[in-house]
C-alpha positions as a Python dict, from the first residue, in 0.01 Angstrom:
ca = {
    (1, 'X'): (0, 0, 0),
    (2, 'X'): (143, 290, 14),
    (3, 'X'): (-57, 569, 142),
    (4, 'X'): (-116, 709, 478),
    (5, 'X'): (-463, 601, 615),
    (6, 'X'): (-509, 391, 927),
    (7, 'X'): (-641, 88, 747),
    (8, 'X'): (-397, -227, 766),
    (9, 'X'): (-157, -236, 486),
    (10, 'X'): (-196, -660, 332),
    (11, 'X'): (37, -651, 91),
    (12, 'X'): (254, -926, 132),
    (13, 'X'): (-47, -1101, 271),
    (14, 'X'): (-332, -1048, -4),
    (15, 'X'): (-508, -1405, -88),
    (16, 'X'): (-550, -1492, -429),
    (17, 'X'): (-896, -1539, -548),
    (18, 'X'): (-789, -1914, -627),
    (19, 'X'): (-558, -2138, -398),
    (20, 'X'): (-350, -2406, -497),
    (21, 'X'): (-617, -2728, -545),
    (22, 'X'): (-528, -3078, -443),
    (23, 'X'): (-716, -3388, -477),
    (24, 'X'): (-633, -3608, -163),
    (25, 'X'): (-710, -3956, -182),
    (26, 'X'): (-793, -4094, 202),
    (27, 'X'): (-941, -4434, 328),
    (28, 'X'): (-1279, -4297, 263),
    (29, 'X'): (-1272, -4163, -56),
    (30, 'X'): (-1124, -3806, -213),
    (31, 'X'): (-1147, -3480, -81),
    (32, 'X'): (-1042, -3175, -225),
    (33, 'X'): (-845, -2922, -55),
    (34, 'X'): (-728, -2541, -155),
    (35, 'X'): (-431, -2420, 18),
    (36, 'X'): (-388, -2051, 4),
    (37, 'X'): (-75, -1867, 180),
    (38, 'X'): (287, -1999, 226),
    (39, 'X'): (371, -2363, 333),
    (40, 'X'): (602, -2354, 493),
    (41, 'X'): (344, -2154, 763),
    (42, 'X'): (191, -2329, 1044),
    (43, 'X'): (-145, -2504, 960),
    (44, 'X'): (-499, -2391, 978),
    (45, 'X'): (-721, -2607, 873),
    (46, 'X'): (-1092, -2517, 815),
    (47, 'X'): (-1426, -2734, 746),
    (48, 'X'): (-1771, -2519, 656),
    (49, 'X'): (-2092, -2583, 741),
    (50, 'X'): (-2355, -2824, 573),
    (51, 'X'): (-2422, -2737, 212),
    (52, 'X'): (-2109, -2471, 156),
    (53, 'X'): (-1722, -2496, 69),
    (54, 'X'): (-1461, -2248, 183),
    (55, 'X'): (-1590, -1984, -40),
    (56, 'X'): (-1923, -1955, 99),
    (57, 'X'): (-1862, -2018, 454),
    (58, 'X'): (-1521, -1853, 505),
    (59, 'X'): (-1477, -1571, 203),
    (60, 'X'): (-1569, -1324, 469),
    (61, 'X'): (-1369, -1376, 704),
    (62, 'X'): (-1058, -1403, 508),
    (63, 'X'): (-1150, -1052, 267),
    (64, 'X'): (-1141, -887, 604),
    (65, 'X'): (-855, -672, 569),
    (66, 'X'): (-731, -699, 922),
    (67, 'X'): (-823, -1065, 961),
    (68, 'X'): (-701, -1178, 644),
    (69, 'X'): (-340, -994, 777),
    (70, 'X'): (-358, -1160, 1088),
    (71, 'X'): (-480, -1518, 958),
    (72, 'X'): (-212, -1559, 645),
    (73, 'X'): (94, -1372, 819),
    (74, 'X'): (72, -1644, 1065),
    (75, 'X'): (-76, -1970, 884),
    (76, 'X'): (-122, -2137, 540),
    (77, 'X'): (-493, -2205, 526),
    (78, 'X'): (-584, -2568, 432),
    (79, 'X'): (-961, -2540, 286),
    (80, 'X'): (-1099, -2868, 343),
    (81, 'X'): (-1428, -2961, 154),
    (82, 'X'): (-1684, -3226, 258),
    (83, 'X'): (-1699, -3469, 14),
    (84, 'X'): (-1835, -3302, -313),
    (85, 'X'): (-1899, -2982, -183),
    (86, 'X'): (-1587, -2833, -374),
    (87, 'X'): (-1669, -2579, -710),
    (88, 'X'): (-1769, -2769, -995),
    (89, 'X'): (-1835, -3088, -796),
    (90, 'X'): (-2030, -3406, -1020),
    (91, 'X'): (-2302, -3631, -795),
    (92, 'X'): (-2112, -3868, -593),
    (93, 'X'): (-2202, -4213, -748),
    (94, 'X'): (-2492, -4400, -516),
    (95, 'X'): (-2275, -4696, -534),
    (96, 'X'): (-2050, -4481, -305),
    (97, 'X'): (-2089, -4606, 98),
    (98, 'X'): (-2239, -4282, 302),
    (99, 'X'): (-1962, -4163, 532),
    (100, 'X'): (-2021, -4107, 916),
    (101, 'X'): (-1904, -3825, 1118),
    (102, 'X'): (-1660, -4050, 1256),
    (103, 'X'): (-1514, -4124, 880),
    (104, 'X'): (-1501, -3766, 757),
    (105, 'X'): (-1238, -3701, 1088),
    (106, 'X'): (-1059, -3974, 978),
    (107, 'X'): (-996, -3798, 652),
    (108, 'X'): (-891, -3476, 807),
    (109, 'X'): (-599, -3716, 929),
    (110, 'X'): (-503, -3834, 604),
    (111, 'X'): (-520, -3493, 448),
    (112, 'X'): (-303, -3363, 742),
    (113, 'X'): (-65, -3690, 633),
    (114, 'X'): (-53, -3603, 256),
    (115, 'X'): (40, -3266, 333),
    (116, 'X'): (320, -3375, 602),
    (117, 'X'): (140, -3149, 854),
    (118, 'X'): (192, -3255, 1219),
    (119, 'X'): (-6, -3052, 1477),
    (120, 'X'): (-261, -2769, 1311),
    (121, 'X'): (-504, -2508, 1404),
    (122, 'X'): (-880, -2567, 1353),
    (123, 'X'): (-1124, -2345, 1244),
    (124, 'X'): (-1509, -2504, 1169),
    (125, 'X'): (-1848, -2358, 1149),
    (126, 'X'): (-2134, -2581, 1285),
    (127, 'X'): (-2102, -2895, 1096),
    (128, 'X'): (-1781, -2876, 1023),
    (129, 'X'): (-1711, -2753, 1371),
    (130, 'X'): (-1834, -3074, 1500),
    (131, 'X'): (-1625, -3288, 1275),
    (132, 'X'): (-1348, -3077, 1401),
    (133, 'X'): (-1396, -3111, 1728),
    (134, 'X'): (-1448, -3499, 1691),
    (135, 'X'): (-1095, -3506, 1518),
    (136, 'X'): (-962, -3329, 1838),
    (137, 'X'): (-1116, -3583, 2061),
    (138, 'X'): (-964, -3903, 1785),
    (139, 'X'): (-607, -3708, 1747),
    (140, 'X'): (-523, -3480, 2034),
    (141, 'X'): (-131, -3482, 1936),
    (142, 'X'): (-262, -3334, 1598),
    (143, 'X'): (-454, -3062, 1728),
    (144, 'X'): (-316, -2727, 1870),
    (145, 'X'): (-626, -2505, 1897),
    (146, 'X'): (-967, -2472, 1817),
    (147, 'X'): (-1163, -2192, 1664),
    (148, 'X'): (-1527, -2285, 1669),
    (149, 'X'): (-1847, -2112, 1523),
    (150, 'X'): (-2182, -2228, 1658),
    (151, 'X'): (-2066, -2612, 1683),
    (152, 'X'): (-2246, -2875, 1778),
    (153, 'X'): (-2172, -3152, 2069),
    (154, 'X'): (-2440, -3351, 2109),
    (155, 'X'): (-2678, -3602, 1955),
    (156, 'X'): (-2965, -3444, 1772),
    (157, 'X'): (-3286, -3373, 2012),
    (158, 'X'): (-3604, -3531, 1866),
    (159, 'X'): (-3714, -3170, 1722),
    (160, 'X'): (-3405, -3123, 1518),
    (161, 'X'): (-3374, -3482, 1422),
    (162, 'X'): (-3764, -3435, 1280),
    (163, 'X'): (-3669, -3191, 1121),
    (164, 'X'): (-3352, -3301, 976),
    (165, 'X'): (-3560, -3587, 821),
    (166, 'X'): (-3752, -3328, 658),
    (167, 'X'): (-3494, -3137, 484),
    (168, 'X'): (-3263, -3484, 433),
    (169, 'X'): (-3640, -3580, 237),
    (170, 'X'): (-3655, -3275, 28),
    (171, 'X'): (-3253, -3282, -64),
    (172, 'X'): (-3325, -3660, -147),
    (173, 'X'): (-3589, -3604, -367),
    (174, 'X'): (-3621, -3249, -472),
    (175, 'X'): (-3250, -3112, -474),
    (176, 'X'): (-3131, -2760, -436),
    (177, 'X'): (-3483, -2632, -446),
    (178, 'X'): (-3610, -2319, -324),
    (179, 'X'): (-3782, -2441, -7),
    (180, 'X'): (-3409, -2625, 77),
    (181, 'X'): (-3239, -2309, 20),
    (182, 'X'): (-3467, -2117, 259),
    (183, 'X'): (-3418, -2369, 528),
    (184, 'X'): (-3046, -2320, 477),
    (185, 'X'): (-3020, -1977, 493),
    (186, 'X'): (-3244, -1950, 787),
    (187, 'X'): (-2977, -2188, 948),
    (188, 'X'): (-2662, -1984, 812),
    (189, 'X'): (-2814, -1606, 859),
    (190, 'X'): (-2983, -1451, 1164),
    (191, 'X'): (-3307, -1256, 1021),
    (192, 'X'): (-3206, -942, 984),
    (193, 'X'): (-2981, -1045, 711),
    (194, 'X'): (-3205, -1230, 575),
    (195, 'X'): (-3443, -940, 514),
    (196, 'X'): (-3811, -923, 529),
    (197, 'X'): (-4093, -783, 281),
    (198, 'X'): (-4034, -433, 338),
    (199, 'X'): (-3618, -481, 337),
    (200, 'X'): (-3424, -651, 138),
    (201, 'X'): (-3198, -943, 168),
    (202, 'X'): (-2867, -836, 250),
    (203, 'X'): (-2543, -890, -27),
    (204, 'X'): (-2398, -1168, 179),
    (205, 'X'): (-2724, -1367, 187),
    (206, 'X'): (-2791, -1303, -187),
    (207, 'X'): (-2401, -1427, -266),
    (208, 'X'): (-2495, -1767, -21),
    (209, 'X'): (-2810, -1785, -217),
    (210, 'X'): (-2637, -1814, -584),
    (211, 'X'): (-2358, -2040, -451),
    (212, 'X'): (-2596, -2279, -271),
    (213, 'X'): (-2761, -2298, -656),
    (214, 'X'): (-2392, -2459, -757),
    (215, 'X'): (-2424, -2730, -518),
    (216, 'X'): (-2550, -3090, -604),
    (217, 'X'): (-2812, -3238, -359),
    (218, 'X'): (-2744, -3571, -339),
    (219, 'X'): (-2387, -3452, -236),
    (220, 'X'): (-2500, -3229, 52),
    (221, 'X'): (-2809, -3511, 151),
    (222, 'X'): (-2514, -3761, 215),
    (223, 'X'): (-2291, -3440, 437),
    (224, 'X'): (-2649, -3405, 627),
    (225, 'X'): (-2693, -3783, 679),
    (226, 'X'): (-2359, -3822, 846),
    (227, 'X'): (-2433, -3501, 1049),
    (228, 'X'): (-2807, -3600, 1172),
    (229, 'X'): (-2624, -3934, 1259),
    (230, 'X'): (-2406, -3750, 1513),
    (231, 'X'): (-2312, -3904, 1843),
    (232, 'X'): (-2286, -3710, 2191),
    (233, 'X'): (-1937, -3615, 2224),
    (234, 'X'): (-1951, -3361, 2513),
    (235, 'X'): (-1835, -3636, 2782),
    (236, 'X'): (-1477, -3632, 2634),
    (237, 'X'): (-1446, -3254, 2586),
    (238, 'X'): (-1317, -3160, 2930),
    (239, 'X'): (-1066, -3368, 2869),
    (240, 'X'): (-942, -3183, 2555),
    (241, 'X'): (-639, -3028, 2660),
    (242, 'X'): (-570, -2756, 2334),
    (243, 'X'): (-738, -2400, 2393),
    (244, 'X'): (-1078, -2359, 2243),
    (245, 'X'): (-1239, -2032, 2137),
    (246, 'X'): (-1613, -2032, 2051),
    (247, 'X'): (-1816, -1778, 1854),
    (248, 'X'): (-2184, -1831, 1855),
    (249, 'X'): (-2444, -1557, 1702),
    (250, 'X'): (-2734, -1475, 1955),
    (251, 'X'): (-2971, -1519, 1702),
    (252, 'X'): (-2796, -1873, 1589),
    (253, 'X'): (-3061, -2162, 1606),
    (254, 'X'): (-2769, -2348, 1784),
    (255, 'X'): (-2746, -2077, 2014),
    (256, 'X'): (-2795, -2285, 2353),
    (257, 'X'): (-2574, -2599, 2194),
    (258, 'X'): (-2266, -2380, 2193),
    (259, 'X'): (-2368, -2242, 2553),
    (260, 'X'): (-2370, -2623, 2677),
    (261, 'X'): (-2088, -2688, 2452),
    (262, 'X'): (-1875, -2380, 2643),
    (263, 'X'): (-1967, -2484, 2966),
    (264, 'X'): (-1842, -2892, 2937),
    (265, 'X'): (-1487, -2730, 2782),
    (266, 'X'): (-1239, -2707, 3047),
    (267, 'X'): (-1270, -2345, 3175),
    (268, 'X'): (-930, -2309, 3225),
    (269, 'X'): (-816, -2292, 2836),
    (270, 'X'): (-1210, -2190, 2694),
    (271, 'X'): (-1399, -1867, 2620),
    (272, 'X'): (-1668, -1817, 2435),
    (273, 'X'): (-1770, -1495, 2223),
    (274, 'X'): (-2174, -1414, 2169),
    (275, 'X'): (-2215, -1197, 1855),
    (276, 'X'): (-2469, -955, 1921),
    (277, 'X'): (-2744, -950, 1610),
    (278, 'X'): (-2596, -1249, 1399),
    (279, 'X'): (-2648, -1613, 1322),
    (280, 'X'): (-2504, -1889, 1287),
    (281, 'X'): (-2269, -1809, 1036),
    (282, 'X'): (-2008, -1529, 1196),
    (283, 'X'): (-1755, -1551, 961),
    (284, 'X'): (-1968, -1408, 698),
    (285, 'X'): (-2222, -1219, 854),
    (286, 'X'): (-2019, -1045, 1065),
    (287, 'X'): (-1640, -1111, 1036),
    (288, 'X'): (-1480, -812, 1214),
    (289, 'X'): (-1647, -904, 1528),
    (290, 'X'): (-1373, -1198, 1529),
    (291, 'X'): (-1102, -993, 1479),
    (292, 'X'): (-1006, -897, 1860),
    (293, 'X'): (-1079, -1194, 2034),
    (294, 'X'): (-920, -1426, 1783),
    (295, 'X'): (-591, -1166, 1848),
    (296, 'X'): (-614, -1251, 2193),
    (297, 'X'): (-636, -1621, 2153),
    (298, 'X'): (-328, -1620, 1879),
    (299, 'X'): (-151, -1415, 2127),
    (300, 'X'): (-136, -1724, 2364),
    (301, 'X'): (85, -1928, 2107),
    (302, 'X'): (319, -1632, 2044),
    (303, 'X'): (154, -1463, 1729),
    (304, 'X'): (46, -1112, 1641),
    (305, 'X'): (-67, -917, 1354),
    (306, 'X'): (225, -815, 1128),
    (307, 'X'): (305, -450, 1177),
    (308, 'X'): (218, -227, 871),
    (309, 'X'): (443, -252, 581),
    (310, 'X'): (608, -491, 692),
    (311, 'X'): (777, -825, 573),
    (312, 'X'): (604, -1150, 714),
    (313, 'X'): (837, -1331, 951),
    (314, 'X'): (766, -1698, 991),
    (315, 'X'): (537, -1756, 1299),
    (316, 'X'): (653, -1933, 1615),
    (317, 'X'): (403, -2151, 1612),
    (318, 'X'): (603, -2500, 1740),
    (319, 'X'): (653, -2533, 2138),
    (320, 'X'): (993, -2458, 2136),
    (321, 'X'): (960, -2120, 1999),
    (322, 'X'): (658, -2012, 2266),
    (323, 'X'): (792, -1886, 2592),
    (324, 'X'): (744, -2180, 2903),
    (325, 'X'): (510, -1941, 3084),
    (326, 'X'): (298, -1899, 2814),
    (327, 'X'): (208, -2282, 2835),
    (328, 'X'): (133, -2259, 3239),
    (329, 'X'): (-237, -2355, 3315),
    (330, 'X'): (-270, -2026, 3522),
    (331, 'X'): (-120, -1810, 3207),
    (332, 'X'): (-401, -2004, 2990),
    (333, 'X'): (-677, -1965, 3223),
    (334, 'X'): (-572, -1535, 3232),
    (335, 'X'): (-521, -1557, 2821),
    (336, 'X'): (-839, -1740, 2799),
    (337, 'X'): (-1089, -1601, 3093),
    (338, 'X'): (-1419, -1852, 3062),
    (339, 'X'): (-1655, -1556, 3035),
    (340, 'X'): (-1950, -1447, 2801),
    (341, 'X'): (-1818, -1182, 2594),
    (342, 'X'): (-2071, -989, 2342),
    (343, 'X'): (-1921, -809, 2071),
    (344, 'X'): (-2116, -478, 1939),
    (345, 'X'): (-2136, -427, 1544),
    (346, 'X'): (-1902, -141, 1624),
    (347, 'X'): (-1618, -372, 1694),
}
């Protein structure tokens, strides 16, 4: 881009509507992946929420101009998909066994072992932020940092699990039908963007809406099984040892799990972000409120957004290339101050 406005000039860092697709086979089955971005890159790997793939959870995010420049001139993006959540997806056969929680982490590892990735950067939104963060727990080695949107730690309450059974009922029986998709979106989307009688729905809601209509039921009914079948994992998170960085939208439903969540991380190398008028889903409904914080937390492993016009360097991502003091506990706990930050819709 060549003229002279402010705006952040992407082009050696533009993503292509499509990625590069790959079938992995792991010991639970395939999953699909899309890769998007150079290879040779450090890894970030990302996992949506119940229900939606990479396009409908993370599009957002990465057609931020400034994010998208920060994200892909430092990582390749690794789009992992639940099982049958990926475009065009057929119903899993019923013969197939239904995967746990624990299971679907255990194919993160085999993706990360097709791909010859070693240690990676995590990026999940609720769901898929809990499967994350359970692979973190099962592979530390494997696991550099985590970028979590309203994630989950523990074991469903009886209210959600109630009403879990409900929707897992209606998914079961009924499909993608219209009183699913309202559940969902109430989930994904605080209420503003969801729109009321007198205003309407906003874009991003009415893009989740059509996408959700691509999905097969039975596929997300077996994602929600394995995640209403959840165990309490906040006992092991303080003694996660990479640097976490939570985003939560005050209007989220699982607003007060990812305050709980934030306060059993180790405050030392935590923070957590509150997103002022948003839900659950940050990365769409609001994806510039991420940019700034998720500068700060890249700035702790020695990476920055590419000046303008410029050529993408690789990033010095491994430990050998970050300076010593940047790994001190005391230069974490400054980089990463445990403290409630709200972002404005001006950011």
């Amino acid at each position: 881009m060549g003229d002279s406005s402010d705006s952040v000039s992407i082009d050696m860092e533009t993503p292509s509507r499509s990625g590069k697709e790959y079938v992995v086979e792991t010991c639970s089955g395939y999953v699909s992946v899309s890769v998007y971005g150079d290879q040779d890159k450090p890894a970030l790997v990302t996992y949506p929420d119940l229900a939606l793939n990479h396009i409908s959870c993370f599009q957002g995010l990465f057609f931020c101009p400034e994010a998208c420049s920060l994200l892909l001139h430092n990582f390749c993006i690794y789009h992992i998909s639940p099982p049958g959540h990926e475009l065009g997806a057929a119903t899993i056969s019923p013969d197939d066994p239904l995967l746990s929680a624990d299971d679907l982490a255990d194919q993160i590892a085999d993706v990360l072992n097709y791909f010859g990735l070693d240690a990676v950067m995590c990026m999940g939104v609720t769901a898929g932020a809990y499967i994350l963060t359970l692979f973190a727990m099962k592979y530390r080695q494997r696991v550099l940092g985590l970028i979590l949107i309203s994630p989950l730690c523990n074991a469903p309450s009886w209210t959600e699990w109630l009403y879990n059974k409900v929707l897992s009922n209606l998914l079961y029986y009924y499909g993608m039908c219209g009183v699913v998709k309202e559940l969902l979106l109430k989930r994904f989307f605080s209420k503003e963007a969801r729109g009321s009688a007198q205003v309407p729905e906003s874009d991003v809601v009415q893009a989740c809406r059509r996408l959700l209509d691509e999905r097969q039921g039975l596929n997300v009914w077996r994602f929600h099984e394995a995640i209403n079948g959840r165990r309490d994992i906040s006992d092991g998170l303080r003694k996660l040892r990479c640097r976490s960085l939570i985003f939560v939208g005050e209007n989220s439903p699982f607003h007060s799990e990812a305050l709980d969540m934030n306060s059993k991380l180790d405050r030392r190398c935590s923070a957590l972000v509150e997103v002022q008028a948003c839900g659950s889903m940050v990365t769409e409904e609001q994806p510039h409120a991420m940019l700034i914080p998720l500068e700060y937390f890249f700035m702790g492993y020695g990476m920055y957004r590419p000046p303008r016009l410029s050529v993408s360097p690789r990033s010095p991502l491994s430990p050998i290339c970050i300076s010593p003091e940047l790994l001190s506990p005391e230069s974490m706990g400054l980089k990463l101050k445990p403290i409630k930050t709200r972002m404005s819709l001006e950011v």
